[in-house]
N, C-alpha and C positions, 0 to 999 in steps of 0.2 A: 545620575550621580556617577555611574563609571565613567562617561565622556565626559566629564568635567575632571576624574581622578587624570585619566588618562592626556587630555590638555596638559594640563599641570606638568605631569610628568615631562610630556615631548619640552615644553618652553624651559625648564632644566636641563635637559639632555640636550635641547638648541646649541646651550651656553658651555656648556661642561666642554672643558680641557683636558689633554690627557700628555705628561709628561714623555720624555723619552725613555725612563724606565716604568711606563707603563701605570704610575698613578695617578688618579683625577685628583682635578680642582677647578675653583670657577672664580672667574673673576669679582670683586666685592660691586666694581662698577657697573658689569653687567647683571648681576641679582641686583642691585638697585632700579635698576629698570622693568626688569623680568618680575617685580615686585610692585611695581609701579611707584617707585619714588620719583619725581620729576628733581630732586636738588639734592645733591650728594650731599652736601651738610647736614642734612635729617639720618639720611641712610649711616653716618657714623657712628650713631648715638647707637644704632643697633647694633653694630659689629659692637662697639663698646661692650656693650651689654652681650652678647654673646661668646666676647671674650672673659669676662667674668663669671660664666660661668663654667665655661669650659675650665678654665682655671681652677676653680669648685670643685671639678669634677677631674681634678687631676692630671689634667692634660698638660702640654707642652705648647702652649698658647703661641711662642714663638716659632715652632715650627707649623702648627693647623693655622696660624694666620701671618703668613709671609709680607712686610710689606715690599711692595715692587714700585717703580717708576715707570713709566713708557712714555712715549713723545704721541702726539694725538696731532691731529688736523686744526688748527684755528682760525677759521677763515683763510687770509693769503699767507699764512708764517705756519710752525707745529710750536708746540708749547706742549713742555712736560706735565704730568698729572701723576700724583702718587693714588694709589691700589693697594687691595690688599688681594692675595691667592688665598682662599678657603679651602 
């Protein structure tokens, strides 16, 4: 059970981001993966739902869930993709 806790943990820590003034976050696309969603359109419904709670719970939903844009690879061209920063 601890090398399964400790997996876990590294494959977060893979992914985690760390601002210039020194706060983490991670991107919603790559916890989609690191989660094993194969289609970003399922993994929204979670952030949804996670944003409602957080909300619930009194948070500032627009700052703990940033959304961003980035330009990706698409075959021969890039093409934008919206993200969200957690």
């Amino acid at each position: 059970m601890k090398r399964l806790i400790a997996e876990e943990y590294k494959r977060f820590e893979d992914i985690k981001q760390v601002r210039e003034d020194g706060s983490e976050f991670w991107s919603a696309r790559e916890l989609a993966v690191a989660l094993d969603y194969t289609q970003w359109r399922n993994f929204t419904g979670v952030i949804k739902r996670a944003m409602i709670a957080g909300e619930n719970s009194g948070h500032d939903i627009f700052h703990d869930f940033a959304e961003v844009s980035k330009i990706v690879e698409a075959g021969a061209t890039n093409k934008p993709v919206n993200s969200i920063e957690e």
